[in-house]
N, C-alpha and C positions, 0 to 999 in steps of 0.2 A: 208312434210313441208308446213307450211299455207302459203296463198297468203300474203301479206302487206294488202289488202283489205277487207280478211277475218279477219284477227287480228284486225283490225281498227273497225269493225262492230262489232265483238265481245266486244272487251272492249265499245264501245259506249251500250250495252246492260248490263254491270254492273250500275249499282245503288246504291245508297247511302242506298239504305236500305239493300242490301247484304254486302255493306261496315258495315254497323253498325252491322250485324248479325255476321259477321267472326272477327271484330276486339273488341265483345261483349260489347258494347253503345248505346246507344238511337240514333236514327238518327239524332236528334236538338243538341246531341253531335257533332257527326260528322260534322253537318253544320256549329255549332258552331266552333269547330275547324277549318274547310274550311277556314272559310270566318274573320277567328284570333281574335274571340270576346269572344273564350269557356275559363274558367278558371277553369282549367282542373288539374288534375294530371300529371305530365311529362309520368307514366306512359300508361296514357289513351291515349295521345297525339302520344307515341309511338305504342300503340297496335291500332291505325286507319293510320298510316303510315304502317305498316307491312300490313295490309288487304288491304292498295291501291296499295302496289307495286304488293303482292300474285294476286289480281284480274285484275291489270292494270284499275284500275277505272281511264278515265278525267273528272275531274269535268267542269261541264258548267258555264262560266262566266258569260255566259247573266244571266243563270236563278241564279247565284250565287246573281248577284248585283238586280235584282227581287224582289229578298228575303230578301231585305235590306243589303245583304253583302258587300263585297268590289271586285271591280275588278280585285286588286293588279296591276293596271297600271298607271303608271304617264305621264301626256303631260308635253312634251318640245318644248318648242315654242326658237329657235334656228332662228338667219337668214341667214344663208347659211350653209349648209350643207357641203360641199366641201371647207368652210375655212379651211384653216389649224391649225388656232388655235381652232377654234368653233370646229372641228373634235377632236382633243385633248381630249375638253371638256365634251365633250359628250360620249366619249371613258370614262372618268372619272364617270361621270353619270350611264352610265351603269353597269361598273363594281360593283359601290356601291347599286345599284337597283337590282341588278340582286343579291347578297352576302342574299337580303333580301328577296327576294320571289317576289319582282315586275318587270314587265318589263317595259321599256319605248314608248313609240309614241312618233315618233320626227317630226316635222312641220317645214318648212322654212316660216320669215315672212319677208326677205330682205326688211329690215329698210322700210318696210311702214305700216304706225297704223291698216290701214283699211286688210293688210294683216293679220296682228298678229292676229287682233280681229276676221279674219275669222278662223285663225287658232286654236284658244281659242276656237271658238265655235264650232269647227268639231270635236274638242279631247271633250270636255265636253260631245256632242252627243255620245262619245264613253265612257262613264260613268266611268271619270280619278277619281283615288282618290283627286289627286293633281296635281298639276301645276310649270314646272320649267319656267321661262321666263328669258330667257339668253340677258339680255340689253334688246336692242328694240325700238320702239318712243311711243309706248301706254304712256297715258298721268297717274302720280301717281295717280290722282282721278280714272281713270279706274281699274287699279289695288287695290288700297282699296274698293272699289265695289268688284271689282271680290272676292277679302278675304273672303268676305263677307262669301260665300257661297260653300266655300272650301280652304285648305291651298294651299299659294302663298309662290313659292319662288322666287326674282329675283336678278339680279347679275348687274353691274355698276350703282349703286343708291344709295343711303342711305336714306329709307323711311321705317317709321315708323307703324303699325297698325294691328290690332287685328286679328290675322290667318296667316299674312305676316311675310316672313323675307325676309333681304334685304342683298348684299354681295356686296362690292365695292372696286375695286382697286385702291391703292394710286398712281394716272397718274400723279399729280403732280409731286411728288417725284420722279418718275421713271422719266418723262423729265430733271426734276433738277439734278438729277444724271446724267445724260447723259451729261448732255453740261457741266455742270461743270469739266466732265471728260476731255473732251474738251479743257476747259478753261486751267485747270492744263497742256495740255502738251503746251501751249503756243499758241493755236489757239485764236484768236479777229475775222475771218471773216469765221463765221460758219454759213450756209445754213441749213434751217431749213424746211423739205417736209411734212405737215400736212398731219392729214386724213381729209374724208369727215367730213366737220364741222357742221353738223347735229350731231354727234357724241359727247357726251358725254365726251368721254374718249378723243379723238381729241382736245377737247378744254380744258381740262384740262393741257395736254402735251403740249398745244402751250403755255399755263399759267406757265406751268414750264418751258421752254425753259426760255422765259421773264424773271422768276424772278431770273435766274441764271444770265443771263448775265447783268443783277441789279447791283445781289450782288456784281459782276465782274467790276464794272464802267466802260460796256461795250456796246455801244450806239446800242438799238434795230434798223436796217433797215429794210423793209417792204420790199427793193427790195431783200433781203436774205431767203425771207419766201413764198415758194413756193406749191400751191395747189394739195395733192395727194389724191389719192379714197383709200387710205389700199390693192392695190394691187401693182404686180412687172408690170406692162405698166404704171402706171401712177407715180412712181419712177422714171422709165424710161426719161420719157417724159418732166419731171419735171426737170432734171439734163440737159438733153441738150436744154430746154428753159433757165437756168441758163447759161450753158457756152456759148449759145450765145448772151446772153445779155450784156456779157463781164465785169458782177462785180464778183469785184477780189473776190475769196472765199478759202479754203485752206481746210476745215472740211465741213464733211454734217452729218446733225441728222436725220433721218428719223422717222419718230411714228408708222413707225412698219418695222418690218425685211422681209415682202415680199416687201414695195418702197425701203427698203435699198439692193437686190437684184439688183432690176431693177437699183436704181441708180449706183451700180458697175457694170453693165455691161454697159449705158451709159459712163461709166468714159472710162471703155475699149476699145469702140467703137471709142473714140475721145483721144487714144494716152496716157489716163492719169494713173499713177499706184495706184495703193492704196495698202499700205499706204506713198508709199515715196512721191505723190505728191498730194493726198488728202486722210483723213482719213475720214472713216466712223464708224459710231455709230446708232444700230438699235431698237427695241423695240419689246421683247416676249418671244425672247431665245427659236425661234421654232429649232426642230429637222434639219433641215439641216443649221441652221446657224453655226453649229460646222463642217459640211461638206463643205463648201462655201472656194472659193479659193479668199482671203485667209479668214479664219475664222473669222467671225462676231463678233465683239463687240458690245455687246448689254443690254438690262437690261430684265433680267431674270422676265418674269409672266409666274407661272405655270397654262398654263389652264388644265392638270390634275385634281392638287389641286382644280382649280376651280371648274370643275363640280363636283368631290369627295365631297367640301363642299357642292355646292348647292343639290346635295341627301342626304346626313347626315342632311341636317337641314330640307329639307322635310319630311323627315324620322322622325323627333324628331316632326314635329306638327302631322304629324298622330296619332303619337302613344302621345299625348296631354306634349311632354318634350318640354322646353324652348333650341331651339336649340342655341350651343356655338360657331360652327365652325368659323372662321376668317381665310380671308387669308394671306398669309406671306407678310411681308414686301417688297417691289422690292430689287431686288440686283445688281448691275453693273457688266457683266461678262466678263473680257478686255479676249480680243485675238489678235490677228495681224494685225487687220485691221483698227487699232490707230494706231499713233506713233506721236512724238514729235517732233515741230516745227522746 
């Protein structure tokens, strides 16, 4: 039996030109194929897959992209990694990258420009076909630059330009939904935990809280709206700042379902139950909000969906298609952890 070491030098000793002699092509076939530009026969296509698997030929990606080919890799410029929704996301990216023959390079740019932009340039150094940018603070001028000179996908934004597509979820709505959900079961003194309000999507959801309790002829307080970072400590910290300030509150909206975490265990800590004696309402419909004692009411974004789109629509400028993908509408998904006034 061969070593793993022997094997590995062995196939690094096949060549494209023995691939082309066994699977009978020109070799500019074969590369052509490699590197997805040959317009080929399906069956030519099949008889140089048969000679790579028979020889165990890797083809070389440096010298693939050298050659003018393509790397079949995408950067994903992502800012944190270990979010639990950005990990969804990315989970989604993958799957649909990998169905196609590309792999992904994932980068964390934790919400700072000059990180993103470092990390834009280290995957480009690594010669990406493309680029996913999952939010971020890069300013849109930088990204229509970027277009420029390779297709751009990016996700919380709605911008416009030649190479780029842009994927954005409706925050309003989904906060409008939320509190109004709120509204209906007779709540008026609902507590509201922003995200970091660098944030995009943050300020959109505090814009929808607003216009619900609008339409509700129900007077916005500032002392009701309390500062979170999108995680379960600053939930946390945010609810027992509230209950010692001592305004009266009966509901809490969180902008996303890791501060609606925190803020139920805050509740817990200080005696209070949820939902008989304050209800909560979260933002994501992450995977343990349906685990959570008692289970999360929340408004459903799928960041599957989301990254599944953001590769399908990189996918469709590669290959020079007008990408379609759009994400679903939010949805409000009651569970237990509402109830009525």
């Amino acid at each position: 039996m061969k070593s793993s070491k022997t094997s590995r030098s062995a196939a690094s000793k096949v060549t494209l030109g023995m691939v082309a002699e066994v699977s009978g092509v020109s070799p500019s076939t074969v590369s052509r194929i490699l590197n997805g530009t040959a317009v080929v026969s399906q069956e030519k296509k099949d008889a140089v897959d048969r000679a790579i698997a028979e020889l165990g030929f890797v083809p070389n990606p440096i010298a693939r992209v050298l050659a003018g080919g393509r790397s079949q890799s995408v950067g994903v410029v992502t800012q944190a990694i270990d979010s639990p929704y950005y990990g969804v996301a990315l989970r989604g990216i993958e799957e649909v990258l990998d169905a196609a023959g590309f792999v992904p390079l994932f980068a964390s740019g934790h919400w700072n420009a000059k990180e993103e932009q470092r990390c834009i340039d280290t995957l480009r150094s690594r010669r990406v076909d493309g680029l996913i940018v999952l939010t971020g603070r890069l300013s849109d001028d930088s990204l229509r630059k970027l277009a420029k000179d390779l297709p751009v996908v990016v996700t919380g934004r709605t911008l416009k330009a030649q190479g780029l597509y842009s994927l954005n979820f409706n925050d309003f709505e989904g906060a409008r939904l939320a509190t109004h959900h709120l509204l209906s079961q007779g709540h008026r003194k609902i507590a509201f935990i922003t995200g970091d309000p660098v944030h995009p999507d943050a300020q959109e959801r505090l814009r929808g809280y607003r216009a619900a309790l609008e339409a509700a002829g129900v007077k916005y307080k500032p002392a009701l709206v309390l500062p979170g970072l999108f995680h379960e400590d600053s939930g946390l910290m945010a609810v027992e700042r509230l209950i010692d300030s001592r305004e009266p509150f009966t509901a809490i909206f969180a902008a996303n379902d890791q501060m609606a975490f925190g803020a139920s265990l805050a509740l817990h800590r200080r005696g209070l139950r949820v939902p008989d004696d304050v209800s909560i309402v979260g933002f994501d419909d992450l995977a343990g909000a349906a685990h959570s004692i008692p289970p999360l009411t929340t408004i459903h974004q799928a960041g599957l969906e989301l990254g599944r789109c953001a590769a399908q629509a990189l996918l469709d400028l590669l290959a020079d298609r007008k990408p379609t993908a759009q994400l679903p509408e939010p949805r409000l998904i009651i569970r237990s952890s509402t109830g009525a006034l």
